[in-house]
Every structure is written in C-alpha cells, then in structure tokens.
MMTF fields as JSON, N, C-alpha, C and O atoms, coordinates in Angstrom:
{
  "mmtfVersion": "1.0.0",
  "mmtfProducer": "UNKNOWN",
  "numBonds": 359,
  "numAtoms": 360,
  "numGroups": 90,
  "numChains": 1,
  "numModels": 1,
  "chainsPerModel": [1],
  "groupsPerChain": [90],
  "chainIdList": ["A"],
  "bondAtomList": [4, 2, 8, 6, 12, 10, 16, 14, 20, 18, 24, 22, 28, 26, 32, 30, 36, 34, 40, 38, 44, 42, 48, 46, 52, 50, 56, 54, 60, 58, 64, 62, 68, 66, 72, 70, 76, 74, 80, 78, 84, 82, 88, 86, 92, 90, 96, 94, 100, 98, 104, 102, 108, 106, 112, 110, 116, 114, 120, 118, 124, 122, 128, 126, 132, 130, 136, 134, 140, 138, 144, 142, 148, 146, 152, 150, 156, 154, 160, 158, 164, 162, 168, 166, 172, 170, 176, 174, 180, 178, 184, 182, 188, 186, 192, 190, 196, 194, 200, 198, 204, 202, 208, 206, 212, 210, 216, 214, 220, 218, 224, 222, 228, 226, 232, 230, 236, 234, 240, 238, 244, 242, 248, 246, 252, 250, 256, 254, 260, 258, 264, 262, 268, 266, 272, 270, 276, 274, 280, 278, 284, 282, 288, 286, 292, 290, 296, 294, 300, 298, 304, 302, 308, 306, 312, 310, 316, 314, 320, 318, 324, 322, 328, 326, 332, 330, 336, 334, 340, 338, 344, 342, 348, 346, 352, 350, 356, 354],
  "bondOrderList": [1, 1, 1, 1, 1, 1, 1, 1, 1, 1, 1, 1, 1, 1, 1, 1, 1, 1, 1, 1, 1, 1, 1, 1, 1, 1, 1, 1, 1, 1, 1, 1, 1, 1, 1, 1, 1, 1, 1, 1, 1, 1, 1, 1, 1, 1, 1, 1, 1, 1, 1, 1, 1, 1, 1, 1, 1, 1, 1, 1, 1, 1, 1, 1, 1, 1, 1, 1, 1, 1, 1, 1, 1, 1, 1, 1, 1, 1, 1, 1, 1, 1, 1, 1, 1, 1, 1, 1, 1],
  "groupList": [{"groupName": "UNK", "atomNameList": ["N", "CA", "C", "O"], "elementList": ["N", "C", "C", "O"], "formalChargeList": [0, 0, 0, 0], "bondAtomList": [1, 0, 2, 1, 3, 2], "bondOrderList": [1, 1, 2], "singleLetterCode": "X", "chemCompType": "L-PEPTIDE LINKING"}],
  "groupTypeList": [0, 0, 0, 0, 0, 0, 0, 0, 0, 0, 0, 0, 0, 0, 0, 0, 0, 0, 0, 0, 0, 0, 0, 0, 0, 0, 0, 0, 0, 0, 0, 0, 0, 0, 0, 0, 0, 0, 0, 0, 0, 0, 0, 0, 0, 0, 0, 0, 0, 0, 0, 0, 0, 0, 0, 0, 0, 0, 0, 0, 0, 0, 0, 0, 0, 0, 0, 0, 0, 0, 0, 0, 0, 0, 0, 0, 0, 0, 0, 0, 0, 0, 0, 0, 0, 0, 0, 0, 0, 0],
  "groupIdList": [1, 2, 3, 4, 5, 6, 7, 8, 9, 10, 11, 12, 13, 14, 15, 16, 17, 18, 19, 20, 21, 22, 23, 24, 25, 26, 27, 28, 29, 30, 31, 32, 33, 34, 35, 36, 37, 38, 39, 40, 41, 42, 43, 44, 45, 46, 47, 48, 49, 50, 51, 52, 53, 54, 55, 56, 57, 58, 59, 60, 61, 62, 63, 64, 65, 66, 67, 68, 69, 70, 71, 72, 73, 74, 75, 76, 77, 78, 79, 80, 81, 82, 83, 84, 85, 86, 87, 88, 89, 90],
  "secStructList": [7, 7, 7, 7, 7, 7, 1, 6, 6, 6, 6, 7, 7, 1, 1, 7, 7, 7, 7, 7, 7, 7, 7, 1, 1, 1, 1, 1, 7, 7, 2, 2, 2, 2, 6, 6, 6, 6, 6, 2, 2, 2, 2, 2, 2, 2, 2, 2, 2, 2, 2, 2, 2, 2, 2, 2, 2, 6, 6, 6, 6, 6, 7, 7, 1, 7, 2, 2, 2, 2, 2, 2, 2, 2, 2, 2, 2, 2, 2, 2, 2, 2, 2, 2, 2, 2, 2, 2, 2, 7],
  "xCoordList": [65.203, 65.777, 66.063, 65.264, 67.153, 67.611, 67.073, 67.756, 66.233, 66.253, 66.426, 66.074, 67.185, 67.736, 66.534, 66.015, 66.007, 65.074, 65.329, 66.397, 65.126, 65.074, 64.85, 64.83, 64.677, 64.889, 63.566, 63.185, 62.687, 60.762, 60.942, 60.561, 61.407, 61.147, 62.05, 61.9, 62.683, 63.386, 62.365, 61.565, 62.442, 61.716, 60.907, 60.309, 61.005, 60.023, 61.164, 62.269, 60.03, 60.529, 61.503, 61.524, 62.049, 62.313, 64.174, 65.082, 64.118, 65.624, 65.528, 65.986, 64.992, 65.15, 66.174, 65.972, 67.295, 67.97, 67.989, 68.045, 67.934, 68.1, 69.201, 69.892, 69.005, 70.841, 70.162, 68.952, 71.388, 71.317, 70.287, 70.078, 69.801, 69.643, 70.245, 70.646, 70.929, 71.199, 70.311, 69.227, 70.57, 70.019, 69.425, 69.706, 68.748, 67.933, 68.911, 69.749, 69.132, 70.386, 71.446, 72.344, 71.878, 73.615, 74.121, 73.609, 74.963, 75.485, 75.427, 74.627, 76.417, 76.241, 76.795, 77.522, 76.49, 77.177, 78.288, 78.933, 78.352, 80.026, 80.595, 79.753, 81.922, 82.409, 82.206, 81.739, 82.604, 81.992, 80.681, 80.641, 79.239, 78.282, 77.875, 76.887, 78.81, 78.509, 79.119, 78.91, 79.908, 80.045, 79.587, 79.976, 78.433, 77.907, 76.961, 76.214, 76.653, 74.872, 75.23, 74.427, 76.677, 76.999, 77.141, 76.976, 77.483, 77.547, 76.104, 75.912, 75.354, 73.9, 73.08, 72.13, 73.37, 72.917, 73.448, 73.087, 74.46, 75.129, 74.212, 73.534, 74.414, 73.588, 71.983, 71.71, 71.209, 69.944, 70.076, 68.994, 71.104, 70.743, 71.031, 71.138, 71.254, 71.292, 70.072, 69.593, 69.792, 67.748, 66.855, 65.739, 67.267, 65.917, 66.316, 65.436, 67.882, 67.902, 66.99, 66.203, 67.425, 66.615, 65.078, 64.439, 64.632, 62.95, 62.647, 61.884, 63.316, 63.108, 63.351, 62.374, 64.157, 64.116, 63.074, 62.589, 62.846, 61.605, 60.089, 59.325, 60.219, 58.963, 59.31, 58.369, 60.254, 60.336, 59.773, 59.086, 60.354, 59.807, 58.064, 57.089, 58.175, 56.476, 56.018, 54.877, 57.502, 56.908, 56.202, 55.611, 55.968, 55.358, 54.221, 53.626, 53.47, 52.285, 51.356, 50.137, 51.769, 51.303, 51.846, 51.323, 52.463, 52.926, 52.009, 51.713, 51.774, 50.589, 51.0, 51.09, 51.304, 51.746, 52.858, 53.684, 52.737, 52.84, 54.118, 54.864, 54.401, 55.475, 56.676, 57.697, 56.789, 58.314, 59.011, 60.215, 58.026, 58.428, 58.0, 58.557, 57.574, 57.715, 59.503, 60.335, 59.91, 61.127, 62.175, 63.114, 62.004, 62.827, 63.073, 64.137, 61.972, 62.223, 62.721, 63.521, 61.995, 62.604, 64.159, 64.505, 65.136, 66.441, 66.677, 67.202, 66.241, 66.805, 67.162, 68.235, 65.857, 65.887, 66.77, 67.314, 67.001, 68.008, 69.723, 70.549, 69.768, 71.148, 71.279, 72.054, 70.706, 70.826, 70.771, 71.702, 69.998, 70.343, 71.989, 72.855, 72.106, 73.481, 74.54, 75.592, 74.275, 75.212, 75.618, 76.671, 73.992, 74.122, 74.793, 75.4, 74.481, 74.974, 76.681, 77.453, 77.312, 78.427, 79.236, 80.395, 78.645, 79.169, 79.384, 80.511, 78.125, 78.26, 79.251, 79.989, 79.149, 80.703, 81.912, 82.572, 82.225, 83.737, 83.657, 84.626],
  "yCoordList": [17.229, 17.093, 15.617, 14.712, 15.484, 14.219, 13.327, 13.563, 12.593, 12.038, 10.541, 9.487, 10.802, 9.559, 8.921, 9.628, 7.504, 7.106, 5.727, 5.451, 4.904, 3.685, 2.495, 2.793, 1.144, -0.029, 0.038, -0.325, 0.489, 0.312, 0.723, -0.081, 1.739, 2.66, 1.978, 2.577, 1.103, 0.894, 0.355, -0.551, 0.988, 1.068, 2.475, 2.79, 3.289, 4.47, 4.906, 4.568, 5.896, 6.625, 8.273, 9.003, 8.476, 9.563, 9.566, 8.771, 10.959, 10.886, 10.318, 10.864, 9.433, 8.661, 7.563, 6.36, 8.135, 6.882, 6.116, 6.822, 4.349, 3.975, 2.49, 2.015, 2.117, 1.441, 0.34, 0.184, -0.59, -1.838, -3.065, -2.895, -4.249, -5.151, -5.921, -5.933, -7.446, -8.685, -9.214, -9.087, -10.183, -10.604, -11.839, -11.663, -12.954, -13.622, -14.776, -14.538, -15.94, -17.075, -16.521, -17.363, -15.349, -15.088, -14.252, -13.185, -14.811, -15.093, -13.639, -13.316, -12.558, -11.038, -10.258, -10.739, -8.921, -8.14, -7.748, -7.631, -7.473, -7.227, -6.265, -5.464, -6.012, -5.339, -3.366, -2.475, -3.268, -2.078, -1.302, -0.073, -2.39, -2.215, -1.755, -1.046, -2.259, -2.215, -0.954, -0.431, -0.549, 0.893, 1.317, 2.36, 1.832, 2.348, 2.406, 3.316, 2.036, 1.555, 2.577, 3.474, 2.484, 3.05, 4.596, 5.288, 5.148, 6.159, 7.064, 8.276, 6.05, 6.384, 6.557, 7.332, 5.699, 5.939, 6.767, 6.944, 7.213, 8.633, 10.078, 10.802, 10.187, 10.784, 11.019, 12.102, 10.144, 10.194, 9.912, 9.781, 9.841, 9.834, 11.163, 11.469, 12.358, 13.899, 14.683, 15.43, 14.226, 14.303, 13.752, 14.262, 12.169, 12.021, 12.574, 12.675, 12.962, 14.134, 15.237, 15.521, 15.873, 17.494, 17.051, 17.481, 16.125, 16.077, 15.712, 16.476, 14.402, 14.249, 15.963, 16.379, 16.581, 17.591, 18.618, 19.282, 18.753, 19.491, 19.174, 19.776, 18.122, 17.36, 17.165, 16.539, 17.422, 17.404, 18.726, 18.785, 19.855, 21.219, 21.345, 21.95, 20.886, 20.95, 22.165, 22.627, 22.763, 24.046, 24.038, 25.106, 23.238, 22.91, 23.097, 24.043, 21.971, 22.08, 23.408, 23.377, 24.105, 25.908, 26.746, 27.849, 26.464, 27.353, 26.68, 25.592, 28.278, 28.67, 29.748, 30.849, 29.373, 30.239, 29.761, 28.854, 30.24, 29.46, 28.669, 29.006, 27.41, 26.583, 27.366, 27.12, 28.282, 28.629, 29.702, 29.922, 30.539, 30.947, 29.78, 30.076, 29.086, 27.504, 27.05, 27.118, 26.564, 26.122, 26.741, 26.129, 28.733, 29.271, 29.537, 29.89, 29.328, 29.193, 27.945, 27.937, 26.735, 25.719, 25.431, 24.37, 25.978, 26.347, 26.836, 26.114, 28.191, 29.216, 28.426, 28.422, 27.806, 26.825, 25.727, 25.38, 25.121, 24.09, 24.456, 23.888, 25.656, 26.357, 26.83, 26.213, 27.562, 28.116, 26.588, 26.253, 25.603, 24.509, 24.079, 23.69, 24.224, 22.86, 24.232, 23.821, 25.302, 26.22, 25.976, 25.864, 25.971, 25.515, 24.22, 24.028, 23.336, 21.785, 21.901, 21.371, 22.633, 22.676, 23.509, 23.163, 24.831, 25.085, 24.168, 23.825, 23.55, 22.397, 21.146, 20.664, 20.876, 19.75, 20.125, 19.428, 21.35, 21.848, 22.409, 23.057],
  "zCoordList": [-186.365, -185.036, -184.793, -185.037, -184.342, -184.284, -182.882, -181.886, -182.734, -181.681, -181.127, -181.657, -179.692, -178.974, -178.153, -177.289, -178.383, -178.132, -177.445, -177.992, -176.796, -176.211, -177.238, -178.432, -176.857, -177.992, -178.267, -179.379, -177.352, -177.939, -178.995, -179.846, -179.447, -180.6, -182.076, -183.141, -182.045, -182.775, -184.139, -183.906, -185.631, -186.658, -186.846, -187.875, -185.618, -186.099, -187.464, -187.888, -187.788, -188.805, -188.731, -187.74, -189.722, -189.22, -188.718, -188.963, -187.876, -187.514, -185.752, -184.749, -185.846, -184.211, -183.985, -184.153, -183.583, -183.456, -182.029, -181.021, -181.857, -181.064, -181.068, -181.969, -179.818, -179.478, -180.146, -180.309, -180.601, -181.025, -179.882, -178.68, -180.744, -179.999, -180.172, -181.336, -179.008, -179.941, -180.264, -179.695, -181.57, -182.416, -181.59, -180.405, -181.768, -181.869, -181.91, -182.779, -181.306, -181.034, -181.112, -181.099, -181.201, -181.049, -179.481, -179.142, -178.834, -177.564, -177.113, -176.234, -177.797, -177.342, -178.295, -179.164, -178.223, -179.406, -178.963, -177.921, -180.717, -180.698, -179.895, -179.49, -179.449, -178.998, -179.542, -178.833, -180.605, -180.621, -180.871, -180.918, -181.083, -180.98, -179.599, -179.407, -178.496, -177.366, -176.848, -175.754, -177.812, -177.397, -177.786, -177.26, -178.844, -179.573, -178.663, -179.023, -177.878, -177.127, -176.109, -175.853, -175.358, -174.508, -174.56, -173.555, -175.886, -175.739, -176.293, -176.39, -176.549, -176.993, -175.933, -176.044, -174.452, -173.322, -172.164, -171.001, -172.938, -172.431, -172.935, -172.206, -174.188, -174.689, -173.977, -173.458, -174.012, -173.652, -171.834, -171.263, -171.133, -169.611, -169.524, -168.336, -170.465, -170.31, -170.103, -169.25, -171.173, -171.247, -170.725, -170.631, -170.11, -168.987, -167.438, -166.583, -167.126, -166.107, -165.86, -164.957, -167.177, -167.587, -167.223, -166.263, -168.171, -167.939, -166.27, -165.68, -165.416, -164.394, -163.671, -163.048, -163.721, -163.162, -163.622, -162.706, -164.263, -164.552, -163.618, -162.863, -164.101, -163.342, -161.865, -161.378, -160.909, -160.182, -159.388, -158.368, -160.291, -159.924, -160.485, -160.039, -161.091, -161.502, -162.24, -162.28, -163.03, -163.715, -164.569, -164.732, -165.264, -166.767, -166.556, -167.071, -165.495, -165.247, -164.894, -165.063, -164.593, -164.415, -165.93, -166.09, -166.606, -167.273, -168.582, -169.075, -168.775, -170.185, -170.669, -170.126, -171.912, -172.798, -174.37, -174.27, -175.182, -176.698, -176.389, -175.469, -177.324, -176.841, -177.302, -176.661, -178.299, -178.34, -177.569, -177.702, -176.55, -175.124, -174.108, -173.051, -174.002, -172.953, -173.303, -172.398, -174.838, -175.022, -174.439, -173.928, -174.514, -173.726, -172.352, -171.842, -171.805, -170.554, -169.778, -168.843, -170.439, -170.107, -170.529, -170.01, -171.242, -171.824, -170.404, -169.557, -170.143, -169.308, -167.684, -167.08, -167.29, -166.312, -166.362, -165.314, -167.419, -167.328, -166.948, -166.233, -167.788, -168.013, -166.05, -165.32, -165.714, -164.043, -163.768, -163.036, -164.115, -162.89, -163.352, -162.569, -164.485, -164.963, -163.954, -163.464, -163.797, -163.516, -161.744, -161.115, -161.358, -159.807, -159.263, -158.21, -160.369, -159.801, -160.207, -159.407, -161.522, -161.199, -160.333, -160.107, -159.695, -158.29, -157.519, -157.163, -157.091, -155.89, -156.09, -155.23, -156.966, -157.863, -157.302, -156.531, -157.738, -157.789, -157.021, -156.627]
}
C-alpha cells in the first residue's frame, strides 16, 4: 500500500512517499519539484479530511469488532458522506 506521508517521515522504509525538501544553502526548489509537492499535498489533504471527519463523529471509538469489517464500514461512511457533501455543492 502506497503511502502519502508528511516531510517527518522522509527515509522511512517501504512504499511511503513524501514531498521534497529544499536542500540546505540553496534559495528554493525547482519549479517542478514544486509541483510535485503540490500535488502530493493534494493527495494527502483527501485523507486528513476523511480521518478529521471521522474523529469528528467519534465512531471509531465505540466500534468493536475485527478490523476488516471496521475498514468496511469506515468505506461505507466515507462514501454516504462524499455523497452528502456533493448534494450540498451542486
């Protein structure tokens, strides 16, 4: 599983990818590094939505029961919310 992670993480192992830093005396990065960052923090402002919303409802915390019916429900919940917020959009 591929994951989008913040600059702390930069060296874990594994499939974690995270955005560039600049380097150490050089002024700013390059131009398309800087898109690269950008669309990496596109990516991951999808998923700290979902989790802030979760934790907002506080379902997790009550719910007991094995994680790969937890994964589906938390799916099921996300999908009705992304469904509700694009009613209210359009």
């Amino acid at each position: 599983v591929m994951t989008f992670a913040d600059k702390g993480y930069q060296g874990a192992p594994g499939s974690v990818r995270t955005p560039s830093k600049r380097r150490r005396f050089r002024p700013k990065l390059p131009r398309r590094q800087k898109a690269v960052n950008r669309a990496h923090a596109k990516i991951r402002a999808r998923g700290e939505r979902a989790i802030a919303t979760l934790k907002t409802w506080k379902i997790l915390v009550k719910l007991r029961c094995c994680p790969r019916r937890a994964t589906a429900i938390v799916q099921a919940i996300l999908v009705l919310h992304h469904v509700e917020a694009d009613r209210h959009a359009g």
